[in-house]
Backbone as CSV, one residue per row, in Angstrom:
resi,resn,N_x,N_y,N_z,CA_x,CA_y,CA_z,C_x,C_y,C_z
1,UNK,134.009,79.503,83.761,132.929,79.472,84.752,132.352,80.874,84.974
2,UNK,133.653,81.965,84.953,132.728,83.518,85.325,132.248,84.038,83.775
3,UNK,132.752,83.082,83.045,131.443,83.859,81.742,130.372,83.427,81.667
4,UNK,129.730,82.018,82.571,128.443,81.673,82.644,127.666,81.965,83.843
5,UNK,128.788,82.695,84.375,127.624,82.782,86.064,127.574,84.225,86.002
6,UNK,127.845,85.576,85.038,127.662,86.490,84.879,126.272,87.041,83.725
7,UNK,126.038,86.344,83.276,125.253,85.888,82.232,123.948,85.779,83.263
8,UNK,123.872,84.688,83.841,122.807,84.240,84.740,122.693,85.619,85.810
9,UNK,123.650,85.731,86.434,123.656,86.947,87.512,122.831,87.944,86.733
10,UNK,123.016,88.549,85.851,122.041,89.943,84.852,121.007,89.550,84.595
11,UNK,120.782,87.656,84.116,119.331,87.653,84.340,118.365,87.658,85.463
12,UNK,118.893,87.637,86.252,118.359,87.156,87.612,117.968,88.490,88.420
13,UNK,118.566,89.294,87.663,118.123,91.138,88.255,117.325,91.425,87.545
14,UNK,117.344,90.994,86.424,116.473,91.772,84.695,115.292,91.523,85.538
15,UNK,115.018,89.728,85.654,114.061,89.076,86.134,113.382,90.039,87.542
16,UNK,113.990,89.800,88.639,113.658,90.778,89.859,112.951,91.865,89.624
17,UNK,113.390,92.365,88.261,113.184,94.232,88.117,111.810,93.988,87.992
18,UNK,111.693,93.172,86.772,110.310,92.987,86.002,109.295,92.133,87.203
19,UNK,109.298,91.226,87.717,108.784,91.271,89.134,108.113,92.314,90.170
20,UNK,108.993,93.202,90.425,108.721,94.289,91.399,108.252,95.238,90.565
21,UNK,108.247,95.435,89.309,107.946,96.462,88.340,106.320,96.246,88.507
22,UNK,105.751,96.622,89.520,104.208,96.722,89.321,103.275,97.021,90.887
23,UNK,102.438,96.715,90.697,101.592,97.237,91.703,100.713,95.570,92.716
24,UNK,101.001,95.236,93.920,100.398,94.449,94.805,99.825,94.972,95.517
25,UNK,98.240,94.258,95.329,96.806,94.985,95.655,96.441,94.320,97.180
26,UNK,96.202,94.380,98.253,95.661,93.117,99.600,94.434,93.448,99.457
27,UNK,93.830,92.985,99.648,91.877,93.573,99.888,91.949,93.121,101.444
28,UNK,91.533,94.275,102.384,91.221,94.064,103.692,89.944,93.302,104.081
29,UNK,89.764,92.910,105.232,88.314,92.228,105.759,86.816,92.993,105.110
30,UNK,86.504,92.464,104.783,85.161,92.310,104.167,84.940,93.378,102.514
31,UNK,86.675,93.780,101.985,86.354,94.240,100.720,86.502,93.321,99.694
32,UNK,86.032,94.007,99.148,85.773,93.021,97.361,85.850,93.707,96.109
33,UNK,86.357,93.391,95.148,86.239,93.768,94.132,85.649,93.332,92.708
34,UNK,84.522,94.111,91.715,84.435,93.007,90.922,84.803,93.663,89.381
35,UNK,85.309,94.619,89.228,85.904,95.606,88.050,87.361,96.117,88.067
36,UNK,88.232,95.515,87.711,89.485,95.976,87.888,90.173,96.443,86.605
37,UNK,90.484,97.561,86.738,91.216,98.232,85.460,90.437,98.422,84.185
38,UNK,88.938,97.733,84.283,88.219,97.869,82.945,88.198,96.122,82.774
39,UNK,88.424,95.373,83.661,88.400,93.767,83.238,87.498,93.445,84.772
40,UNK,86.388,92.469,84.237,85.584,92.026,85.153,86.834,91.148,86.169
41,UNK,86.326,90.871,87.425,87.237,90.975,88.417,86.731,90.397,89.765
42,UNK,86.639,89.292,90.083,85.550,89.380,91.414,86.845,88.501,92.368
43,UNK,87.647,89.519,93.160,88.470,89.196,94.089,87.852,89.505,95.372
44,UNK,88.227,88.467,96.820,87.261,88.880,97.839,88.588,88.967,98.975
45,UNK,87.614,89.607,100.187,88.705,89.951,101.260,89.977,88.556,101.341
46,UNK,90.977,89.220,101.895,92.280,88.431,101.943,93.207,87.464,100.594
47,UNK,92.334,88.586,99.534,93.124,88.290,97.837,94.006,88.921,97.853
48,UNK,95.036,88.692,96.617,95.746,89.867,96.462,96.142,89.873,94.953
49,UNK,95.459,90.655,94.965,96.212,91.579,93.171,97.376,92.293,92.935
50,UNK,97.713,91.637,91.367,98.815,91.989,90.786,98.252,93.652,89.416
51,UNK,99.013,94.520,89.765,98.350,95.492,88.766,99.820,95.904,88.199
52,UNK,99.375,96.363,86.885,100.600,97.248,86.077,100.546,98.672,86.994
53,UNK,101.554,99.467,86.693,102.202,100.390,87.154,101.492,101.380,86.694
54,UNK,100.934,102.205,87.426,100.046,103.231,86.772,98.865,104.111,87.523
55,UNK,97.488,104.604,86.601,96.292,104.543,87.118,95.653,103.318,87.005
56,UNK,95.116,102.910,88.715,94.098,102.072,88.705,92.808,102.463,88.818
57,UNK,91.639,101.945,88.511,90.485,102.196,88.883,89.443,100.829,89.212
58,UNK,89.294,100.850,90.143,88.603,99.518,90.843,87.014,99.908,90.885
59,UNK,86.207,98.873,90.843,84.730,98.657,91.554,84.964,97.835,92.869
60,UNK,84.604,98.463,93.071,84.422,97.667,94.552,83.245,97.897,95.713
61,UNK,83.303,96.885,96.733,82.395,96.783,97.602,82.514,96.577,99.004
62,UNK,81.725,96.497,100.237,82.142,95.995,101.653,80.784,94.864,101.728
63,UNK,81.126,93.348,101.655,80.101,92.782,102.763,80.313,92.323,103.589
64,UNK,79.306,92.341,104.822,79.689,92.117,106.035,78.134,91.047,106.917
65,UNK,78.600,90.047,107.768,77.198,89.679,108.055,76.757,90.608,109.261
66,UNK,75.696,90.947,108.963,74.908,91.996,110.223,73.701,91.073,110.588
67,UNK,72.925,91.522,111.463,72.120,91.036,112.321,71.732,91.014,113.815
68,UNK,70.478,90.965,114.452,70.579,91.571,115.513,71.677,89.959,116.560
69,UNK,71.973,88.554,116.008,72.728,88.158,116.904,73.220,87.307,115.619
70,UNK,74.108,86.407,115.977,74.861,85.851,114.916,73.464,84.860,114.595
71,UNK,72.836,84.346,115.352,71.541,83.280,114.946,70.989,84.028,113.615
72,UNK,70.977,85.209,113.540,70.138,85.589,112.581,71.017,86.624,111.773
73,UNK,72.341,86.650,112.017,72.786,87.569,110.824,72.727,86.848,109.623
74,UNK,73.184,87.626,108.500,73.044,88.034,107.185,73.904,88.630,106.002
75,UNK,74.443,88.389,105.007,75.379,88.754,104.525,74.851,89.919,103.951
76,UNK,75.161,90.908,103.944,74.679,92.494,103.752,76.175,92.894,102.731
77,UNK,75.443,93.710,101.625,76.395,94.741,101.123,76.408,96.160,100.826
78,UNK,77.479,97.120,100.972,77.361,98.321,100.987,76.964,98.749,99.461
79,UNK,76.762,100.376,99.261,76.730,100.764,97.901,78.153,99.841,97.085
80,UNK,78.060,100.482,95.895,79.344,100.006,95.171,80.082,101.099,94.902
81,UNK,81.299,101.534,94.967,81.883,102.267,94.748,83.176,102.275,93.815
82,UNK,83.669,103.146,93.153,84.673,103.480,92.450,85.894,104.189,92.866
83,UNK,86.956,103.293,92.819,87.906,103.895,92.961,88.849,103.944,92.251
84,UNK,89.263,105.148,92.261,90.381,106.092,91.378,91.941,106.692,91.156
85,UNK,93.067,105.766,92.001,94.063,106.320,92.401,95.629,105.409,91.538
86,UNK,96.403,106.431,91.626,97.551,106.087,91.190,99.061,105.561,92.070
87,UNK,99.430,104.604,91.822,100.180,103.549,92.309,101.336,103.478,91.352
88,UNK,102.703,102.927,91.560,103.835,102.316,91.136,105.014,101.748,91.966
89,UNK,104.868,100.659,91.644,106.182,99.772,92.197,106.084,99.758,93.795
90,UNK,104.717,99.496,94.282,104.233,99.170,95.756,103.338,98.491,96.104
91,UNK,103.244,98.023,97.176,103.060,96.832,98.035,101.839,97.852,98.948
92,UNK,100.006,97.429,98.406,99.433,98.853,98.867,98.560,97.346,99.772
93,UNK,97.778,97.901,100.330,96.180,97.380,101.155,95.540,98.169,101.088
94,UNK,94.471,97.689,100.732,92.649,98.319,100.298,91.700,97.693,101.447
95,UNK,91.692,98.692,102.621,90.560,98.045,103.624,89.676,99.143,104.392
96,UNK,88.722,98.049,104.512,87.512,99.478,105.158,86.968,99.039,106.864
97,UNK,86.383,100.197,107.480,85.955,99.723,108.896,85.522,98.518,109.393
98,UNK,85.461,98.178,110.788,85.139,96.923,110.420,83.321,97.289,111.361
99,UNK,82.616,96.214,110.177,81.225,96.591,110.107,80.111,95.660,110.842
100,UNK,79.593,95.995,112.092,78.996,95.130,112.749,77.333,95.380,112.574
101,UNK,77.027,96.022,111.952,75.226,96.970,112.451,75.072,97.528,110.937
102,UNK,73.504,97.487,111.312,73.114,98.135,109.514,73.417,99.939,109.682
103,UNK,73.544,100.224,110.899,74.165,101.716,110.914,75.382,102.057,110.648
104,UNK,76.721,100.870,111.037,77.313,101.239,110.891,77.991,101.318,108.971
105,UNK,76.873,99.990,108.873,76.826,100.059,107.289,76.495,101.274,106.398
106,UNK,75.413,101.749,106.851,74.884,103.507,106.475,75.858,104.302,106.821
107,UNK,76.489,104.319,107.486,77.442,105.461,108.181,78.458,105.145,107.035
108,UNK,78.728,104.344,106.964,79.922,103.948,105.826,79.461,104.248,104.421
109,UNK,78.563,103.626,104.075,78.017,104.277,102.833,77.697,105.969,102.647
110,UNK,77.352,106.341,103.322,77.792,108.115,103.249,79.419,108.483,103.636
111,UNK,80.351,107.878,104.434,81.328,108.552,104.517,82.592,107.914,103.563
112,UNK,82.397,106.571,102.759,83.166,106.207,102.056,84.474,106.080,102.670
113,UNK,84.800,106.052,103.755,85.998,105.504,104.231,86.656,104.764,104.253
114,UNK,86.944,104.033,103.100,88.359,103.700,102.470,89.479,103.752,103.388
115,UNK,90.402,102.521,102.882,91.950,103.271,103.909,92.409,102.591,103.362
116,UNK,93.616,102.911,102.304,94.351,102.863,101.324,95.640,103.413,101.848
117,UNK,96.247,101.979,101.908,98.103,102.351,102.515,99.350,101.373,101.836
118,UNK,100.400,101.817,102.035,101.538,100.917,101.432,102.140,100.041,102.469
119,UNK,103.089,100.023,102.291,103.735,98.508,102.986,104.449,99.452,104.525
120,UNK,104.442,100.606,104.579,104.876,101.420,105.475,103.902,102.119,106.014
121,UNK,102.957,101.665,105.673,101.556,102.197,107.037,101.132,103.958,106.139
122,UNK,102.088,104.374,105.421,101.349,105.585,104.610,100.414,105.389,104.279
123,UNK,99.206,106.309,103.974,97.905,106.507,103.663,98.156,107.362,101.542
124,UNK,97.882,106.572,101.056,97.434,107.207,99.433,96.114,107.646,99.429
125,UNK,96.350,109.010,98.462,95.484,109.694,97.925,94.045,108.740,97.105
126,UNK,93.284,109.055,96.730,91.917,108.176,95.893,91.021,109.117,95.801
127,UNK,90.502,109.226,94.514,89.051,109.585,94.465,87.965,108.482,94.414
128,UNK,87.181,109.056,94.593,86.029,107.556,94.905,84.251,108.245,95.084
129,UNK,83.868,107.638,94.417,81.977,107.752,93.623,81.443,106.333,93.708
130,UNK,79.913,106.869,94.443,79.290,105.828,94.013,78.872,105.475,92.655
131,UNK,79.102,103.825,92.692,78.168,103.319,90.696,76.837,103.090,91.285
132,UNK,76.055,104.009,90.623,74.518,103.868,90.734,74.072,102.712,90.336
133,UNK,72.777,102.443,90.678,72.355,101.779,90.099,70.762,101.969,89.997
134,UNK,70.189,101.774,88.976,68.481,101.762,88.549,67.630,100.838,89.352
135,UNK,66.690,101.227,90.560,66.377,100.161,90.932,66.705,99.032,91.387
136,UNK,65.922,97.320,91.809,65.792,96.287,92.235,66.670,95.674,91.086
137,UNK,67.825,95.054,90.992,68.686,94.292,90.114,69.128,93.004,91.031
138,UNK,69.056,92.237,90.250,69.568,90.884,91.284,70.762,90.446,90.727
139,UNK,70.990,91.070,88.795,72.188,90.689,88.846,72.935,92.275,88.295
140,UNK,73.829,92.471,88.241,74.530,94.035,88.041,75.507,93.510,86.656
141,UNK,75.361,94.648,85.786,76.049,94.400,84.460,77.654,95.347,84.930
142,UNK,78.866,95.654,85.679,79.436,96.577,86.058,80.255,97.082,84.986
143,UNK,80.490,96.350,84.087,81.171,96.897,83.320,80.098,97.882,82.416
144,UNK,78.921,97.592,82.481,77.938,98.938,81.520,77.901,99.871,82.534
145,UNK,77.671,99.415,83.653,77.404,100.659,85.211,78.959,101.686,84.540
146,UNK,79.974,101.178,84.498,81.392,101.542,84.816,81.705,102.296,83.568
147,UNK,80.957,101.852,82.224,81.112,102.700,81.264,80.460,103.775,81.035
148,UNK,78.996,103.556,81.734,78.284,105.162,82.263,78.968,106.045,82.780
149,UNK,79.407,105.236,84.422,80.337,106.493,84.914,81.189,107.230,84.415
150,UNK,81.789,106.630,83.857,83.202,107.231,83.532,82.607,108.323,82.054
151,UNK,81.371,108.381,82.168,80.947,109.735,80.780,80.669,110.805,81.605
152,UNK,80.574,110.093,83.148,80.473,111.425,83.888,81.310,112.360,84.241
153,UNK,81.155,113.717,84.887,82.341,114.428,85.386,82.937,114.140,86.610
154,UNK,82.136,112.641,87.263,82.968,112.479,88.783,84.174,112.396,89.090
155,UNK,85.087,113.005,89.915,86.534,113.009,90.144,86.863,111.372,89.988
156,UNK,86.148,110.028,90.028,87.152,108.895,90.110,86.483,108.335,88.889
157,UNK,86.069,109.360,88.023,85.371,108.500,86.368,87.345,108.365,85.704
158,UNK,87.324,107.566,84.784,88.481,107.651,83.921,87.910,107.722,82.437
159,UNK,88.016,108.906,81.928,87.436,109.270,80.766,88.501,108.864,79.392
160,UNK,89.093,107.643,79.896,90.466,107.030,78.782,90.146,105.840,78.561
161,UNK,90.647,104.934,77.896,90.980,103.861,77.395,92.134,103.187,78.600
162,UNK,91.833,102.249,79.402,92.740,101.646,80.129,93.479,100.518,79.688
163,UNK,95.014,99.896,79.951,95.426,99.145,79.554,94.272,97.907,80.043
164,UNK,94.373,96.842,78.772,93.432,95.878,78.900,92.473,95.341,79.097
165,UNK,91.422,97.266,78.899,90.118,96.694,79.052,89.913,96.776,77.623
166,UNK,88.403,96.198,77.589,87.481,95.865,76.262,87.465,96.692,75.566
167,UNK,87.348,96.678,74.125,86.849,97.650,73.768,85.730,98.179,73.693
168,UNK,84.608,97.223,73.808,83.623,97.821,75.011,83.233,98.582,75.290
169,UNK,84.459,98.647,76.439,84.500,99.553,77.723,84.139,101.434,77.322
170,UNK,84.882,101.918,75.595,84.727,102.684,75.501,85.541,102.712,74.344
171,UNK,84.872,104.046,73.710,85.682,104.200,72.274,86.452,105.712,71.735
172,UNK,86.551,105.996,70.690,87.740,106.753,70.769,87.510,108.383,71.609
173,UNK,86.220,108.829,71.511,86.264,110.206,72.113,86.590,109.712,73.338
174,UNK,86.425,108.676,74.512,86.363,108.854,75.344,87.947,109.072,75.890
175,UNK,89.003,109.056,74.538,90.237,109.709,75.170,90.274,111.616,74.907
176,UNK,89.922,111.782,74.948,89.368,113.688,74.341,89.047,113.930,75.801
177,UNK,89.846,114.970,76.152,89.021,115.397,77.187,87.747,116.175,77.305
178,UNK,86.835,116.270,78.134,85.606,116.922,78.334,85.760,118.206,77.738
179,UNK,84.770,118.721,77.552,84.546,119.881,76.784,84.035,120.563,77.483
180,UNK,83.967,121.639,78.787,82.708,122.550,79.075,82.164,123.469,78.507
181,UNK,81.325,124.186,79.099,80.509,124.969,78.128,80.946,126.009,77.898
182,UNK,82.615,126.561,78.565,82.861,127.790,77.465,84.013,127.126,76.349
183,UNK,84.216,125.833,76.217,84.956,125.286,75.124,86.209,125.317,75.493
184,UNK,86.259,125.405,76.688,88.025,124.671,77.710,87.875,123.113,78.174
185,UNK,89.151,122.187,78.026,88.844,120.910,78.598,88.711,121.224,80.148
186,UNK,88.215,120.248,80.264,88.041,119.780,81.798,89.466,119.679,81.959
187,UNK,89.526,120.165,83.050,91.145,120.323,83.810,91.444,119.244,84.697
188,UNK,90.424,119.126,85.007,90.449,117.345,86.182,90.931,116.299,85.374
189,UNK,90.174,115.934,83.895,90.408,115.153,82.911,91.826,114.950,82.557
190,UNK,92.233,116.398,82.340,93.443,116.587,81.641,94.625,116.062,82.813
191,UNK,94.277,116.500,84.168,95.367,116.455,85.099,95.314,114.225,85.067
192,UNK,94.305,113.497,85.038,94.557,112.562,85.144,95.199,111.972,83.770
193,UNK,94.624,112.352,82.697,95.601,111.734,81.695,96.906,111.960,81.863
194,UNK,97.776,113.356,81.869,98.639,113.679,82.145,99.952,112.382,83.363
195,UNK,99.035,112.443,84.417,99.402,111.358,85.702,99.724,110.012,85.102
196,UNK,98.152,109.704,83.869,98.566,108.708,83.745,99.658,107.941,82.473
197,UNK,99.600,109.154,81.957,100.505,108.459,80.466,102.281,109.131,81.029
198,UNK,102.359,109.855,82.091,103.742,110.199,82.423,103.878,108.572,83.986
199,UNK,103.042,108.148,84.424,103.485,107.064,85.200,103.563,105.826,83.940
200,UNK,103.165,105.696,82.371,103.348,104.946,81.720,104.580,104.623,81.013
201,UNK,105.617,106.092,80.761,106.322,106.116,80.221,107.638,105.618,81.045
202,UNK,108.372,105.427,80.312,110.135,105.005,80.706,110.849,106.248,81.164
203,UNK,112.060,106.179,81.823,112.466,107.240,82.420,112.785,108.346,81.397
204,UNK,113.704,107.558,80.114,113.801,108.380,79.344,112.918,109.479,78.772
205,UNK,111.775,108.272,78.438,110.718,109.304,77.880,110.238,110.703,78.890
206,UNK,110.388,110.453,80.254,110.261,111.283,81.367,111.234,112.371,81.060
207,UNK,112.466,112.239,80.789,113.343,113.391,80.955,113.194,114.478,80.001
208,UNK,112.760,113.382,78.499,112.134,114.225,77.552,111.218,115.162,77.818
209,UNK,109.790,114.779,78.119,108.723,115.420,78.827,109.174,116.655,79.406
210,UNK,110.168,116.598,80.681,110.246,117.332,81.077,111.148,118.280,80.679
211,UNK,112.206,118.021,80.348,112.833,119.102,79.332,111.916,119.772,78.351
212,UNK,110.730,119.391,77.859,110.030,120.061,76.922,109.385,121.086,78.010
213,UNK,108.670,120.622,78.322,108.234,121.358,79.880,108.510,122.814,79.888
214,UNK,110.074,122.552,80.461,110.842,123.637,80.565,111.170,124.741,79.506
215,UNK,111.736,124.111,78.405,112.008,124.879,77.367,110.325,125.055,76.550
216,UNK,108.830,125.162,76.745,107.954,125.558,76.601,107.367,126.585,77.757
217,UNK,108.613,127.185,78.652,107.811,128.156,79.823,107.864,129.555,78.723
């Protein structure tokens, strides 16, 4: 009997590990998302996403109904924005103010206030840019918006190849980091690849890394 219930017992942790081994997304009242990781994505307030362990980078949005009384509100949405931050093995919420007035909508769209926390009320780091857009569009292509950005130098562009997006999305220079004009990479570039292929690796591979590290001072 204890050689079959030991058997099961190791799977049943293996299982657990690989479970918790990742990232749970909440979207707060009135956010949305429709670009996740480089895969079209249209999750709305009170979803919740499952992400691999790593850098994420989201599109996202706030709508909210405004109006001068509920008879006549309106479903209104903010700019679209990009976000840029790194996560592992936590339980986060993605939520923004809560939005009653087309001012307080403007006010938000210039201050980007985000509030990005874990299961313990901590606040995470994010970079975050607006995705432009050209004019009157009724429908938005985000994954072309999202492959523009990210040729840019904005702190929440990801100038890499993400697990499981398109190929598409981008092709091989866009793992090279930037080039400026005296022929040094972009250091921003470099610091996020870095973040993100050392939150990709296994511990081992970590100890390696860093022993090289060391014995390269």
């Amino acid at each position: 009997m204890k050689a079959i219930v030991a058997p099961i017992f190791v799977l049943i942790l293996l299982v657990s590990a690989q479970v918790n081994a990742d990232v749970r997304l909440t979207l707060g009242p009135c956010v949305q998302t429709h670009v996740v990781n480089g895969d079209e994505k249209n999750a709305v307030s009170g979803e919740s996403l499952t992400l691999a362990n790593g850098t994420q980078q989201l599109v996202v949005d706030c709508e909210a109904m405004l109006g001068r009384s509920d008879d006549d509100a309106f479903p209104e949405s903010s700019e679209t924005f990009v976000l840029l931050f790194d996560a592992a093995d936590a339980v986060l919420t993605l939520s923004a103010p809560r939005l009653q007035s087309r001012q307080q909508m403007a006010a938000f769209n210039q201050q980007k206030d985000f509030r990005l926390v874990n299961a313990e009320g901590e606040a995470l780091s994010y970079q975050i840019g607006v995705l432009e857009k050209e004019g009157f569009q009724v429908f938005r292509d985000y994954l072309d918006e999202l492959e523009a950005f990210n040729r840019t130098p904005a702190p929440a562009a990801l100038r890499m190849q993400l697990p499981g997006a398109s190929a598409a999305a981008g092709n091989v220079t866009d793992a090279v980091p930037h080039v400026g004009e005296q022929g040094a990479p972009d250091q921003e570039t470099v610091r996020q690849m870095l973040r993100y292929w050392y939150l990709q690796a296994d511990r081992e591979t970590r100890e390696e890394w860093k022993n090289w590290i060391q014995s390269s001072k």
